[in-house]
LONUVO-986184 format. One line per 8 residues: number of its first residue (from 0); their letters; for each residue z, y, x of C-alpha. Coordinates in Angstrom, 2 decimals, decimal comma. Last residue first. Layout:
<midrens>
NUM = A = Z Y X; ...
</midrens>
This chain:
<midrens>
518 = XXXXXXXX = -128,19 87,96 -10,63; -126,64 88,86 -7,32; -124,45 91,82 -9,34; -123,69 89,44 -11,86; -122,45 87,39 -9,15; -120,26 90,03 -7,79; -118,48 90,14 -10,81; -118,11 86,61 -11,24
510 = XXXXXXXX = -116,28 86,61 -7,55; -114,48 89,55 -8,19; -113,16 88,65 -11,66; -112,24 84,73 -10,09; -109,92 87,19 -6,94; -108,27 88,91 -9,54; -107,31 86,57 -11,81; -105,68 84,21 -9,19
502 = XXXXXXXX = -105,70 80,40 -9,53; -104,87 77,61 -7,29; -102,91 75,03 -9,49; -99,26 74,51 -9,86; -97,91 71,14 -11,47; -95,86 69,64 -13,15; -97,76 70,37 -16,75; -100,15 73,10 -16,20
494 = XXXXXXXX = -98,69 76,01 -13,93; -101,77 78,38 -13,13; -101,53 80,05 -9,85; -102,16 82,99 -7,78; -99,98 85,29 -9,84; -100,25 89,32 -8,88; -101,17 89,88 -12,94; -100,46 86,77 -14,72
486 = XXXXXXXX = -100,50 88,06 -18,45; -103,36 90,63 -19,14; -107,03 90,42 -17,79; -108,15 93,67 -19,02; -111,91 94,68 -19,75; -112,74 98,83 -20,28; -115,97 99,04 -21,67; -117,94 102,58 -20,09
478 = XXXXXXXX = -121,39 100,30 -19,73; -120,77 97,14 -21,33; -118,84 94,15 -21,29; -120,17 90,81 -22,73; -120,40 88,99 -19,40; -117,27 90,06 -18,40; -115,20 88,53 -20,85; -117,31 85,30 -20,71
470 = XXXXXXXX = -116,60 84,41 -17,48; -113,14 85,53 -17,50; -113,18 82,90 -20,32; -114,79 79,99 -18,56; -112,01 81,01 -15,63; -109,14 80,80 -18,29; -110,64 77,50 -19,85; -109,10 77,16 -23,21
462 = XXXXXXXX = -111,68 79,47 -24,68; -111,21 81,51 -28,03; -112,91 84,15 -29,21; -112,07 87,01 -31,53; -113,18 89,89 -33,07; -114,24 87,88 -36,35; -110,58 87,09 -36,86; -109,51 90,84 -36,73
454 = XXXXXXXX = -107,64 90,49 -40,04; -104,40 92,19 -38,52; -102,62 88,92 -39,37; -105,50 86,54 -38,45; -104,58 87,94 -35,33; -101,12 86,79 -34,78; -102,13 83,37 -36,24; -104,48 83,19 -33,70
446 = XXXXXXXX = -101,66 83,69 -30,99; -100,16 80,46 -32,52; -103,56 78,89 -32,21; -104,05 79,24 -28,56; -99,87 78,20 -28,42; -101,17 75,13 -30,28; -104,18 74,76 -27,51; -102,52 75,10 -24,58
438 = XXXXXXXX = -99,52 72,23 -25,59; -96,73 72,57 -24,07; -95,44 71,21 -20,38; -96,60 74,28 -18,37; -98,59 76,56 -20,57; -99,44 79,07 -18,11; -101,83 81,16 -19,43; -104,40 79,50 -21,50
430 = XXXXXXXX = -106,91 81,45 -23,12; -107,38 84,42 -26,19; -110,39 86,44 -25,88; -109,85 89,61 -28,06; -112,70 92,57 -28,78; -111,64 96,01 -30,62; -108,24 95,79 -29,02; -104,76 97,95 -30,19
422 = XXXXXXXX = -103,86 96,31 -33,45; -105,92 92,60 -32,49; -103,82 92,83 -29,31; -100,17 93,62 -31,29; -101,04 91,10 -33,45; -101,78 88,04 -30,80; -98,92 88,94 -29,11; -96,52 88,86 -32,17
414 = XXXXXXXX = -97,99 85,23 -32,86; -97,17 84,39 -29,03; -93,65 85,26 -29,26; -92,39 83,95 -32,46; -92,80 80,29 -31,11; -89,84 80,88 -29,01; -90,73 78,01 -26,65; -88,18 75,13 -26,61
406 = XXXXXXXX = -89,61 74,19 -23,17; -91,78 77,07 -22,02; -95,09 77,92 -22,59; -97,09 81,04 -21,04; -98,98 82,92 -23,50; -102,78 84,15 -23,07; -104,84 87,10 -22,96; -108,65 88,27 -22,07
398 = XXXXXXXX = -108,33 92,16 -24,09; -111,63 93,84 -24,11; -111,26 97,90 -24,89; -114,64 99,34 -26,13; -115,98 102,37 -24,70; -114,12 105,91 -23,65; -111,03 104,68 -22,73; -108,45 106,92 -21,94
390 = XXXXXXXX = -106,16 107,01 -24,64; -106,63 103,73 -25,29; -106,04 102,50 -21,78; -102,52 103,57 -21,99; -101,79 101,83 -25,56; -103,58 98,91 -24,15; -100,96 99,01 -21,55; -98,00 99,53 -23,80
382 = XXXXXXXX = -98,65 97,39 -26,37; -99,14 94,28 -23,98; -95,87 94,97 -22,51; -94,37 95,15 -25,50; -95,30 91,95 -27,00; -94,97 89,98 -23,80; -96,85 89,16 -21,05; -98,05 91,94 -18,76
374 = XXXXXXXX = -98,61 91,53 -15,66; -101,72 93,47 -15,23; -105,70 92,49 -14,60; -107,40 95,71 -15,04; -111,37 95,85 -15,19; -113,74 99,21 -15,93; -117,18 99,22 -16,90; -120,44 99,77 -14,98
366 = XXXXXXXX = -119,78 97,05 -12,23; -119,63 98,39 -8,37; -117,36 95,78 -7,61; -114,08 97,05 -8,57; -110,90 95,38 -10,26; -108,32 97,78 -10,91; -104,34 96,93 -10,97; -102,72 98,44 -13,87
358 = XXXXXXXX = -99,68 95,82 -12,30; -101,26 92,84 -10,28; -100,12 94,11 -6,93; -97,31 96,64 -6,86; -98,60 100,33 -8,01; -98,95 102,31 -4,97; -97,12 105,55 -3,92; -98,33 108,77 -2,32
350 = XXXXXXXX = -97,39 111,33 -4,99; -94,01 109,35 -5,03; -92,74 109,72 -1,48; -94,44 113,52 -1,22; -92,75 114,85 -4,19; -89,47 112,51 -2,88; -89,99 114,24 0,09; -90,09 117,52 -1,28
342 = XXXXXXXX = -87,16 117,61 -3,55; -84,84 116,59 -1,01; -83,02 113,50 -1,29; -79,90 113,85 -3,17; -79,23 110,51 -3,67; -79,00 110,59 -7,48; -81,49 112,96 -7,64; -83,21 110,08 -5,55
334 = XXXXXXXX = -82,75 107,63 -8,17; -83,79 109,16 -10,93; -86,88 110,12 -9,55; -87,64 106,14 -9,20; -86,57 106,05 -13,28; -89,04 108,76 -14,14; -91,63 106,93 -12,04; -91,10 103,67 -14,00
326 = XXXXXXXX = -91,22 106,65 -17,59; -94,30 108,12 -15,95; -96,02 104,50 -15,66; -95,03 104,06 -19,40; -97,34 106,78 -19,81; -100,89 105,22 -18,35; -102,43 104,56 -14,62; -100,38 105,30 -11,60
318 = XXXXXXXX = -102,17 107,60 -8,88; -99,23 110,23 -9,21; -99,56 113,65 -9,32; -95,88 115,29 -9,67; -94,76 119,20 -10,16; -91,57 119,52 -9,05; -89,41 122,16 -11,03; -86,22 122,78 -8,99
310 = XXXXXXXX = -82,56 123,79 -10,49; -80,30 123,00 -8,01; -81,11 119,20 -7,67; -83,85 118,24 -9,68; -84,05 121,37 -13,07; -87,32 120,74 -14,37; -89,79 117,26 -13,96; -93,41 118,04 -13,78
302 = XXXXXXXX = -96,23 115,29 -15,30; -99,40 114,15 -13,88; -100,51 110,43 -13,83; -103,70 109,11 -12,29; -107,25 108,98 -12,25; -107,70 107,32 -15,27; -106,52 110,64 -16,78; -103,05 111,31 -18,74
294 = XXXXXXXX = -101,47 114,79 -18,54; -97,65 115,30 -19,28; -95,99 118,66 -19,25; -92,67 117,46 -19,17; -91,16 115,22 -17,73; -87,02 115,04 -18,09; -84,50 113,97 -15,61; -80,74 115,07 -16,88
286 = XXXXXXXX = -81,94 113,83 -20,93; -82,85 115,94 -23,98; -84,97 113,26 -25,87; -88,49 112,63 -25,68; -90,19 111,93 -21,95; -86,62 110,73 -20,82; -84,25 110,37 -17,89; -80,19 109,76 -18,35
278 = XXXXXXXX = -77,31 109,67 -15,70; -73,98 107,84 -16,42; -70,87 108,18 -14,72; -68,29 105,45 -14,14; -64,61 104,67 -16,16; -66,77 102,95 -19,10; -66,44 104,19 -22,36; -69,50 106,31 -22,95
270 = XXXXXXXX = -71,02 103,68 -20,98; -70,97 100,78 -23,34; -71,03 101,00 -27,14; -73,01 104,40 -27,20; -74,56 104,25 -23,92; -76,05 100,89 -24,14; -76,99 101,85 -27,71; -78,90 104,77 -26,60
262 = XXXXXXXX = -81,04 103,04 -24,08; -80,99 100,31 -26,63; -82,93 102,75 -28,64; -85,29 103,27 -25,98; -86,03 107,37 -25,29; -82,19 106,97 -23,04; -83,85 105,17 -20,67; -80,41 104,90 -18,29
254 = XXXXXXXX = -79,39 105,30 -15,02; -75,90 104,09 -14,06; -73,96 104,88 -11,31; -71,06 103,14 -8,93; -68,88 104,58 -6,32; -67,94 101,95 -3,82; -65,79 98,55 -3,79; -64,01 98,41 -6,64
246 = XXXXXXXX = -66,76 100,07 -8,83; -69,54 97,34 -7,67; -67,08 94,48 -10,06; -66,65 96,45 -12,63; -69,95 97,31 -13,32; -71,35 93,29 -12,50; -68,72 92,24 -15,61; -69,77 95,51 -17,37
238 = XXXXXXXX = -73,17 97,58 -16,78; -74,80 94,65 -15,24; -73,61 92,19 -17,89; -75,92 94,67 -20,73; -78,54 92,70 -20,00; -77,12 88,62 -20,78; -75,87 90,48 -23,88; -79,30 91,69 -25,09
230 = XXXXXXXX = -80,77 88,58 -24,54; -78,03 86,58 -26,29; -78,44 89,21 -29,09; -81,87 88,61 -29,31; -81,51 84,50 -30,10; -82,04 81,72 -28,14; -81,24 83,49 -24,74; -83,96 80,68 -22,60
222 = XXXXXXXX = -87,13 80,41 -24,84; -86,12 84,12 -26,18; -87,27 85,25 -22,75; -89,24 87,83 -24,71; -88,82 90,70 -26,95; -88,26 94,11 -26,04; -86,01 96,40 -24,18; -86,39 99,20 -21,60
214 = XXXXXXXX = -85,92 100,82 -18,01; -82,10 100,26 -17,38; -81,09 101,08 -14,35; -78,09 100,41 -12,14; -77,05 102,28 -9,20; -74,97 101,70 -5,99; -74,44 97,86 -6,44; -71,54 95,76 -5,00
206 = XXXXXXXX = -73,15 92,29 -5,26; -70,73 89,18 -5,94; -72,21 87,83 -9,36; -75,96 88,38 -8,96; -76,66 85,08 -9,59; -74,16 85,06 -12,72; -76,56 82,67 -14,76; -77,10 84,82 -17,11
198 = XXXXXXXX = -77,13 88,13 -14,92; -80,10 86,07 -13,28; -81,86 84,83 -16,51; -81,98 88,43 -17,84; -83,68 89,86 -14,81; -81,83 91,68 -11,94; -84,53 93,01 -9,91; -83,15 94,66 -6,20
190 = XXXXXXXX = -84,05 97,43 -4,73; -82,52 97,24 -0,96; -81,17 99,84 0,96; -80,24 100,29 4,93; -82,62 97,01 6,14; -81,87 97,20 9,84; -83,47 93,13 10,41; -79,36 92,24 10,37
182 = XXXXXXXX = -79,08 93,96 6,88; -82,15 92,15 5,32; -81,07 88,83 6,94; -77,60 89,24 5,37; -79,12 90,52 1,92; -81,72 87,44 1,78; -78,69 84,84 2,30; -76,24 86,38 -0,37
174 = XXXXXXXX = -79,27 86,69 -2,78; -80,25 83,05 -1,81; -76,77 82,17 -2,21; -76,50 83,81 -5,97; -79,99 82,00 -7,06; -83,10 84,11 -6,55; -83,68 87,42 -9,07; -87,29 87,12 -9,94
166 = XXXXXXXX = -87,33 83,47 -9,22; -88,72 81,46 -6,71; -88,22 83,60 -3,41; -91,49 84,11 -1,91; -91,60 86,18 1,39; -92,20 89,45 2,63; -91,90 91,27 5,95; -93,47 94,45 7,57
158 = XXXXXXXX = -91,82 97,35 5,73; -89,46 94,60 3,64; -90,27 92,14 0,74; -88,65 89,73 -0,97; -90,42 88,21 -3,48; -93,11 89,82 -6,01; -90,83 88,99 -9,12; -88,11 90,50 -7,36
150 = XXXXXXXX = -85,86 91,58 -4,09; -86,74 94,93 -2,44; -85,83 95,95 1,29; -85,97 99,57 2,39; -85,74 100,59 6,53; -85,07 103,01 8,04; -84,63 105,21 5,22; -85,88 109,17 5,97
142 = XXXXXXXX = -87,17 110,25 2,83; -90,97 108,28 2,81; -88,72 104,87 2,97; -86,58 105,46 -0,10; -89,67 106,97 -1,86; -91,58 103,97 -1,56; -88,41 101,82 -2,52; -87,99 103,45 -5,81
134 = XXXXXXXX = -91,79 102,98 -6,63; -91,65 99,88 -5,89; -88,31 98,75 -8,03; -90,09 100,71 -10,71; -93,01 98,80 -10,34; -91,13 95,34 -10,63; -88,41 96,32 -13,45; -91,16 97,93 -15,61
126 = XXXXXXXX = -90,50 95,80 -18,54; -87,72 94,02 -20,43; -84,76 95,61 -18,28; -82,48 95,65 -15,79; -82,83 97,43 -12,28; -80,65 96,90 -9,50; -79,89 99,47 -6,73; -77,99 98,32 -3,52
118 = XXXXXXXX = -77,03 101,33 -0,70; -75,90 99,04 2,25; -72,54 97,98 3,58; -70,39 96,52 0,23; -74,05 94,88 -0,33; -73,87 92,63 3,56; -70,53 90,90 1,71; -69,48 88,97 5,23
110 = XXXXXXXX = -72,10 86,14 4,53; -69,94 83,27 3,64; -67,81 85,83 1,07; -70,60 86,75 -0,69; -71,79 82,91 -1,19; -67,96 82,10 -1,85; -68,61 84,59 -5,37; -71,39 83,36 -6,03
102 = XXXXXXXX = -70,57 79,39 -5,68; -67,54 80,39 -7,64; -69,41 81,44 -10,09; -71,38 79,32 -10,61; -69,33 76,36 -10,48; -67,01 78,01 -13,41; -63,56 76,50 -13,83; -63,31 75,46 -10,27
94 = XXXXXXXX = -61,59 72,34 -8,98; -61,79 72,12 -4,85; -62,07 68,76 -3,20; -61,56 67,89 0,22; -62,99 64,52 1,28; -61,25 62,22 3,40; -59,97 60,52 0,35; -62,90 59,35 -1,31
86 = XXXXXXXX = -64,55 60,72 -4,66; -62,55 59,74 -7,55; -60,49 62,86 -7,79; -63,34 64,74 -7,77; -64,77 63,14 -10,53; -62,02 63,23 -12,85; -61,28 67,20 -12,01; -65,27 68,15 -13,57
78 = XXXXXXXX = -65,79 71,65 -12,72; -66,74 71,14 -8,95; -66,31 72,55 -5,67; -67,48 69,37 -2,77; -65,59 69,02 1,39; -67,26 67,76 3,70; -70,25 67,25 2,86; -72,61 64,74 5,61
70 = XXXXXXXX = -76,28 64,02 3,68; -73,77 60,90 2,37; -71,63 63,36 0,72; -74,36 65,31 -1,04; -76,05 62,42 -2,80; -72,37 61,15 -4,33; -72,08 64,77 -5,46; -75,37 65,31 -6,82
62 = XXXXXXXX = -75,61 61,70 -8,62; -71,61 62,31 -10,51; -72,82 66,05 -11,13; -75,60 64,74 -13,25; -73,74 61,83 -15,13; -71,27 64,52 -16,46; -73,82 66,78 -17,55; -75,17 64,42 -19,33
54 = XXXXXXXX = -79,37 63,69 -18,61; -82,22 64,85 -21,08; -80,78 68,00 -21,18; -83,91 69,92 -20,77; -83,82 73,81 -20,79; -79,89 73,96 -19,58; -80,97 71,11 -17,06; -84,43 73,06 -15,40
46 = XXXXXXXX = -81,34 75,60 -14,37; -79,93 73,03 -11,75; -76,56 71,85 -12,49; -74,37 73,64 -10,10; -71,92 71,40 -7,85; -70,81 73,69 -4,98; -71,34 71,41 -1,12; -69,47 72,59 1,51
38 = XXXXXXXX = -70,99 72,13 5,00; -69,98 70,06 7,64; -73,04 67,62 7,77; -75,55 69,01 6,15; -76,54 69,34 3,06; -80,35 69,75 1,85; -80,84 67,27 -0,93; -77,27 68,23 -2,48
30 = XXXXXXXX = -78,89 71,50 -3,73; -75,64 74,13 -4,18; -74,96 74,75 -0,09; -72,55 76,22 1,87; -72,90 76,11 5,71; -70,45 75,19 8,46; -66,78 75,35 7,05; -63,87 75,09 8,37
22 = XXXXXXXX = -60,42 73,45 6,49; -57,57 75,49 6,66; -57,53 75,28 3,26; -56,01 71,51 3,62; -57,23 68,36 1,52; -57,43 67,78 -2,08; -56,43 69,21 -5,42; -57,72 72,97 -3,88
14 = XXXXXXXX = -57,19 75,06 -7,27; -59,58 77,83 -7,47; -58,32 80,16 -10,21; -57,59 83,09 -7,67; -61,50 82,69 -6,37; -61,80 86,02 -4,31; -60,12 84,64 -1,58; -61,71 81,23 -1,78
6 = XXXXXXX = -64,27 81,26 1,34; -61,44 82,87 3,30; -58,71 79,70 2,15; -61,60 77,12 2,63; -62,39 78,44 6,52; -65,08 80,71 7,80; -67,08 79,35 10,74
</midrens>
């Protein structure tokens, strides 16, 4: 059991108002409702509070405190120095000037730092972040890794393991927790997302990464950031704060999009000044991993990528669907130059990989047209796909599409969804997502308004039933149509209100479908 003066080492600013550092320690926890007895409880208002704030903040860590010392804490790390100093005597109390941090930082230091002794790659980024991350660890494992570990949107996941973790990056003592079980199973890398609401809210604080990418940027998660540049800033903390961090423990690298104009910018205001190298991959500009040669079926993906290593062409087939797939697998390839693997494993790695569930991910029943259900869910996301499948479609493209709500929704979002479809679709279905607590049918008409902009009105139907509208979707397809089911991809839920409801895309398409075959 590691005492208060180990868990604070890397907390300088902790001040300890209360009791001894000597002080041991049994578990650390940030949700009062499971402390036990022993255990050091880190006040963090939960992340449903920076949406809300229906409740102080003051009020808030008063309840979670008082809750976690009768489950049996010992000893509470807090921002607030009134309330700890009335809590009773026999408790030690540790003033922090940033819970979340601290709790980060003491999470790392709980588990023995299990990143400082394993190759860690993060990936930042608007889209891409979840196949890339699969891709990466495919080819980890094919070139002679033990073992690979990734951490993301589709949980953790190992070899033979995989579990749900809540969030696309988990909160900092999940991470901790999930890289400590990871090393002890053998795990020897891990590919970890680092979305915009984990760098945010520091829960990657603490991890000494290997390699950083960043795939692209675009709208979304303005709900949360507020405003673009809050978005953009919450990003670029993986190539400073996080940066600096990873460079005192082991040799750090970033890998950078440098066709995305924040690509560029990253490396203009950033990198270029940073005291850590840089590596860039492209399909456009003059970068270090470059494809070339490009050729687009629905097959597959195949592209050849001049001077790997010491000077090798590799020529790549990959049975990924569209050209933002070749900029994932640029990123993957990326990687292992980095690494050195050998240029014929990581041929071999990648020609063999699979796309993550519910990303370009084909529907088949022995139907006459062609259905995708894919993740994405944002302006850019939705361009790029139906970008891909128009230049291989040879019927009509049939876009089924919603917009998940949020409290405070950036009501910007859905209308520039609903334009970019109407642009790139010739039919549109717009439906319910997950609207949680708004309103399904003012989001509906938000993405309306979107089309009524491109003056594709008479192209579109509306259903508020999702399944009614799957229904209908692939009813009205024809021979050589290509249908996509865009914006829950791998999901197996719809969140209406508080609560989650069975409900997969994939599995209602293959049940309708094979009705229609019945019929």
């Amino acid at each position: 059991m590691p005492t208060l003066e180990c868990l604070l080492s890397s907390l300088p600013e902790a001040q300890i108002i209360c009791g001894s550092k000597d002080t041991h320690i049994t578990e650390l926890f940030c949700d009062s409702r499971k402390v036990l007895p022993g255990s050091l409880f880190i006040c963090v208002l939960p992340d449903a509070y920076l949406y809300q704030r229906i409740h102080s903040g003051k009020e808030l860590t008063t309840i979670y405190i008082s809750d976690s010392i009768k489950q049996g804490a010992i000893a509470i790390a807090a921002e607030d120095e009134e309330i700890l100093l009335s809590l009773p005597d026999h408790i030690v109390k540790i003033l922090v000037p940033n819970a979340r941090r601290a709790l980060a930082l003491m999470a790392a230091e709980f588990y023995d730092h299990p990143s400082r002794k394993m190759v860690l790659v993060g990936l930042t980024g608007t889209n891409g972040k979840t196949t890339t991350a699969n891709l990466t660890a495919q080819i980890l494992r094919h070139s002679g890794f033990k073992s690979v570990g990734v951490i993301g949107t589709l949980g953790a996941t190992t070899e033979n393991t995989s579990f749900d973790t809540g969030h696309t990056t988990p909160g900092s003592l999940a991470v901790q927790r999930i890289l400590s079980e990871f090393l002890k199973a053998g795990v020897e890398a891990v590919v970890m997302e680092a979305s915009s609401h984990g760098l945010a809210l520091q829960r990657v604080v603490g991890c000494a990464f290997d390699i950083a990418i960043f795939t692209n940027f675009t709208q979304d998660h303005l709900d949360f950031h507020k405003t673009m540049e809050e978005y953009w800033a919450a990003k670029v903390l993986l190539f400073t704060e996080i940066a600096k961090y990873s460079t005192t423990f082991k040799p750090f690298t970033a890998i950078i999009n440098i066709d995305d104009n924040y690509g560029r910018k990253l490396i203009d205001d950033v990198l270029n000044k940073a005291s850590y190298k840089h590596k860039t991959y492209s399909i456009v500009e003059n970068s270090v991993i470059k494809a070339e040669n490009i050729k687009l079926a629905t097959c597959g993906i195949e592209f050849s990528v001049g001077k790997y290593g010491e000077g090798e062409t590799i020529l790549f087939k990959v049975p990924l669907v569209g050209r933002f797939n070749v900029y994932n697998c640029l990123a993957a390839i990326s990687v292992a130059n980095h690494l050195k693997i050998p240029p014929v494993q990581l041929q071999e790695g990648l020609n063999s990989a699979k796309a993550p569930a519910g990303r370009m991910e084909v529907i088949s029943e022995g139907q006459p047209f062609t259905v995708i259900v894919d993740f994405a869910h944002s302006p850019d996301a939705l361009r790029e796909i139906l970008t891909a499948l128009g230049e291989l479609a040879t019927g009509r493209i049939i876009c089924l599409f919603g917009c998940g709500g949020r409290q405070n929704a950036d009501r910007s979002k859905p209308v520039n969804m609903g334009a970019v479809v109407a642009e790139l679709a010739d039919l549109i279905i717009i439906t319910s997502d997950n609207p949680r607590f708004e309103d399904p049918q003012r989001i509906m008409e938000d993405i309306f308004a979107g089309v009524k902009i491109k003056g594709k009105e008479s192209n579109t139907t509306m259903e508020i039933d999702r399944r009614k509208a799957i229904e209908y979707a692939l009813g009205i397809a024809q021979e050589g149509d290509t249908v996509v089911f865009a914006g829950k991809g791998h999901e197996t839920y719809q969140w209406i209100r508080e609560k989650k409801f069975p409900f997969d895309d994939r599995e209602i398409a293959r049940e309708v479908l094979r009705s229609q075959q019945k019929a």
